[in-house]
C-alpha positions as CSV (number, residue, x, y, z in Angstrom):
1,X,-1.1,39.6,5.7
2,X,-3.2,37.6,8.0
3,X,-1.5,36.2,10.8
4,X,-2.7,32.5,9.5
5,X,-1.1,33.2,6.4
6,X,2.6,32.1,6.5
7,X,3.5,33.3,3.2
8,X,2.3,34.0,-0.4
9,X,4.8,31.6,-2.9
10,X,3.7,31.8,-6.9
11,X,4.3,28.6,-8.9
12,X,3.9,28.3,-12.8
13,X,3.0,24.5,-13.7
14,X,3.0,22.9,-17.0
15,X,0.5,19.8,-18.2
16,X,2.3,17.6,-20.7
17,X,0.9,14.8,-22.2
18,X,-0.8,13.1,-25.1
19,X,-3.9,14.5,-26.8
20,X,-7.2,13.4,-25.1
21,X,-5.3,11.5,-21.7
22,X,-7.2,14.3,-19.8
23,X,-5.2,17.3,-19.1
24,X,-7.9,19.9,-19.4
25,X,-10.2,17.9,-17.4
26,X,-7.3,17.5,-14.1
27,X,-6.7,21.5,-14.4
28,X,-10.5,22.2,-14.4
29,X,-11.0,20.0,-11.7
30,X,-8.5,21.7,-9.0
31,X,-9.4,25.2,-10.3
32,X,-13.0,25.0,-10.8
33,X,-14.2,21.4,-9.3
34,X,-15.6,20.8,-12.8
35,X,-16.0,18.0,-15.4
36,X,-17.6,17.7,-18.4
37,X,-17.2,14.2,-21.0
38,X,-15.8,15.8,-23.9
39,X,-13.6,18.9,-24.6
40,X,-12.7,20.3,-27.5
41,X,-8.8,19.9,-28.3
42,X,-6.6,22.2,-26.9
43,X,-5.4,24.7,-28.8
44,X,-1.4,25.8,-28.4
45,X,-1.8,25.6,-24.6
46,X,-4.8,27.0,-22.3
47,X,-4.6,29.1,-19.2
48,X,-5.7,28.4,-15.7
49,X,-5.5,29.6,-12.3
50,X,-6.4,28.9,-8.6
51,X,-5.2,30.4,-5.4
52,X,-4.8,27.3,-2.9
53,X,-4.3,27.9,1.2
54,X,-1.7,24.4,2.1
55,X,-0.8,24.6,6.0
56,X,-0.7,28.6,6.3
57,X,1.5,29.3,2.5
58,X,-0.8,30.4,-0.2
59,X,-0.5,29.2,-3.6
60,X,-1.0,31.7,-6.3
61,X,-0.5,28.8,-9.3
62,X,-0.9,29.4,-13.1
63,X,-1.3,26.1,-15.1
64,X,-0.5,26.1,-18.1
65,X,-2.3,23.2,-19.9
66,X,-0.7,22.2,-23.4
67,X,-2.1,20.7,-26.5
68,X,-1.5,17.3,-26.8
69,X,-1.9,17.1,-30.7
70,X,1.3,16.0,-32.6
71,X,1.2,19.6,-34.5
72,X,1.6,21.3,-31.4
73,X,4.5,19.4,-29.9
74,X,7.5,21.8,-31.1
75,X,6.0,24.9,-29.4
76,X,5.6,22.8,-25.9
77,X,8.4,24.0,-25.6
78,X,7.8,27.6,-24.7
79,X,5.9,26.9,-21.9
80,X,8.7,24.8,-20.0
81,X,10.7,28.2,-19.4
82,X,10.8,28.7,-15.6
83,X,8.0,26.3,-14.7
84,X,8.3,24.9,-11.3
85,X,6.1,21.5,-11.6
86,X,5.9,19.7,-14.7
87,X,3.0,17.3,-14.6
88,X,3.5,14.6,-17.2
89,X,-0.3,12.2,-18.1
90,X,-1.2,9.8,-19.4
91,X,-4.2,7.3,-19.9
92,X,-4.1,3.8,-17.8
93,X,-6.1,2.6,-20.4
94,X,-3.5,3.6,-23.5
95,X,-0.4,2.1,-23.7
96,X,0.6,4.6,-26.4
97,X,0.2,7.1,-24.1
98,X,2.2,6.1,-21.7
99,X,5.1,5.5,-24.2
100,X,5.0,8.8,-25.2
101,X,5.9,10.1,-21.2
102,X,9.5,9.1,-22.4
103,X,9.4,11.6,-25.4
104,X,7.9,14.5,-23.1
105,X,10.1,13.7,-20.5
106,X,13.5,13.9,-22.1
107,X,12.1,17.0,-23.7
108,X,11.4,18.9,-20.5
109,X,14.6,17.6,-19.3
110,X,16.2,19.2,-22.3
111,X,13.8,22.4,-22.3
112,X,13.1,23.4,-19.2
113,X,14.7,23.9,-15.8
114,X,17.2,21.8,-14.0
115,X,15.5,22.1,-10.7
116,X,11.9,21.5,-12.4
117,X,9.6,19.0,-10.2
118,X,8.4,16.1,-12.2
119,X,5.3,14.5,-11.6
120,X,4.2,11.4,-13.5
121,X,0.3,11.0,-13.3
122,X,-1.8,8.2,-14.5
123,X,-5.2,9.2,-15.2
124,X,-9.1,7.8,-15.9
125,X,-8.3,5.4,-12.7
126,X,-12.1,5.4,-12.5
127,X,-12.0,3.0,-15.8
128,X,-12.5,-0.3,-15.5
129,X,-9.7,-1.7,-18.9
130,X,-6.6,-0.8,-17.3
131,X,-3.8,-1.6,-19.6
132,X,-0.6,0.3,-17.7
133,X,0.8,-1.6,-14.3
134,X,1.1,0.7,-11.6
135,X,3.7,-0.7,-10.3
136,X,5.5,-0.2,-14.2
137,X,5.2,3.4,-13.7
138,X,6.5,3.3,-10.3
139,X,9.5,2.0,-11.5
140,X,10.1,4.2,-14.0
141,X,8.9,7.4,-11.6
142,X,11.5,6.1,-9.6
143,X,14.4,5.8,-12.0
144,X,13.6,9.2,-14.0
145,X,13.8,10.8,-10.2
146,X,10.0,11.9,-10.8
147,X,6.8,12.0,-8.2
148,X,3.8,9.2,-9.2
149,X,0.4,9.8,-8.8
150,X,-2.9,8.0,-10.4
151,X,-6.0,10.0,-11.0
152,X,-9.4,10.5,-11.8
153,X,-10.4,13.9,-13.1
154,X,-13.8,12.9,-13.6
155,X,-14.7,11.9,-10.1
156,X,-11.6,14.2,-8.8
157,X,-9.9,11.1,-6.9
158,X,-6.1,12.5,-6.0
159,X,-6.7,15.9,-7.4
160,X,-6.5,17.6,-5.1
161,X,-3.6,15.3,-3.5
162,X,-1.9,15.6,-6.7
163,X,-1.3,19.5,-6.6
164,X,-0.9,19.6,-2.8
165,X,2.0,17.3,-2.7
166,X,3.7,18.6,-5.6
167,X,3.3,22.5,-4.5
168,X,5.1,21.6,-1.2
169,X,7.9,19.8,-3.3
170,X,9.2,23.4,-4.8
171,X,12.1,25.1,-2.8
172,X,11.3,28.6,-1.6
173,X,12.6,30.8,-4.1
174,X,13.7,34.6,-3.9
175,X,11.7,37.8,-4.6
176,X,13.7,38.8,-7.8
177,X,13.3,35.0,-9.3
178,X,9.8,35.8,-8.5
179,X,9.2,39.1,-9.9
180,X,11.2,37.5,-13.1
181,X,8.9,34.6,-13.1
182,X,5.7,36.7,-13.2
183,X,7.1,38.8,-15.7
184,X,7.8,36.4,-17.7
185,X,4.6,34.3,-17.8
186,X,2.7,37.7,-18.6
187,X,4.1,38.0,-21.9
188,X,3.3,34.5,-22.1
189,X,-0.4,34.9,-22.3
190,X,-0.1,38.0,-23.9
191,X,1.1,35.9,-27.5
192,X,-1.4,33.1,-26.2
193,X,-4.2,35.9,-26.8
194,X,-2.7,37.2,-30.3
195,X,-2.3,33.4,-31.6
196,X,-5.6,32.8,-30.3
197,X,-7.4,35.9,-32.0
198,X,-4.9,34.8,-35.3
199,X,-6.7,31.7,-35.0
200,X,-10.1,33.2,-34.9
201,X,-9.5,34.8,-37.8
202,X,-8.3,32.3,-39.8
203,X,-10.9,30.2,-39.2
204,X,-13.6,32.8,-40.0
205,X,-11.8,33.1,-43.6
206,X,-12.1,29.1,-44.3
């Protein structure tokens, strides 16, 4: 290990949120410093991964970025199991979509760990029609014990912030809760192939 490098920590984080607030475009933009206008809805969840250097730790993190579509929402669920961040967006132009952090909230709470890190993010900050307060959401970051931020995927304002911040909020954890992390998230993407190539198939027969 290079004598820069402090140490190597490996963090699994989730993207929770309402279809189309832009939680495909925020992982693409840390990962790959890309945007593009429209995506095609996320299917089940998509995975990403980027390998980030903050102050001498390196961050191996695997985002896992879930569909948003009301269909989907019972198998969120899945993907909670031994995350370390949960990133919770919404639209500052959609008030809808900001009443549905409450629902995705109490669910991670119920789902996932008790020492997960919670960040509430508003996103599209880069639109002019904003219909959520910031200071709203500050208030309610502040009560639910969660970190705010306010994006912009598609000009990458407080990305990079965004992840920085909340990597450095994890506790250091052990090598075996490591090892069973990584395990863990392997068999992950291993039913996120099948269902995918299920999918494939399905759709070639319709």
């Amino acid at each position: 290990m290079s004598k820069s490098v402090k140490q190597v920590r490996h963090l699994k984080i989730v993207l929770l949120g309402d279809e189309g607030v832009g939680k495909t475009s925020i992982a693409l933009r840390y990962t790959s410093d890309f945007f593009q206008e429209n995506y095609k809805p996320t299917v089940g969840a998509a995975f990403h991964s980027k390998s980030s250097n903050y102050n001498g730790t390196v961050y191996n993190i695997k985002i896992w970025d879930t569909a948003g579509q009301e269909r989907f929402k019972s198998l969120s669920s899945m993907y909670y199991k031994d995350c370390d961040i949960a990133i919770l967006v919404y639209d500052i132009t959609s008030k809808s979509t900001f009443k549905s952090i409450g629902h995705w909230e109490r669910e991670l709470r119920k789902n996932g760990p008790q020492d997960v890190q919670i960040a509430i993010v508003g996103n599209k900050i880069d639109l002019p029609q904003r219909s959520v307060k910031t200071k709203r959401v500050q208030m309610l970051a502040e009560n639910k014990s969660c970190h705010f931020f306010e994006t912009s995927a598609k000009e990458g304002t407080g990305i990079k912030h965004l992840f920085k911040k909340m990597c450095k909020k994890v506790p250091n954890q052990t090598s075996t809760e490591k090892k069973k992390k990584e395990k863990e998230q392997g068999k992950i993407i291993k039913l996120i192939a099948y269902d995918e190539k299920k999918h494939r198939k399905k759709c070639c027969r319709n």
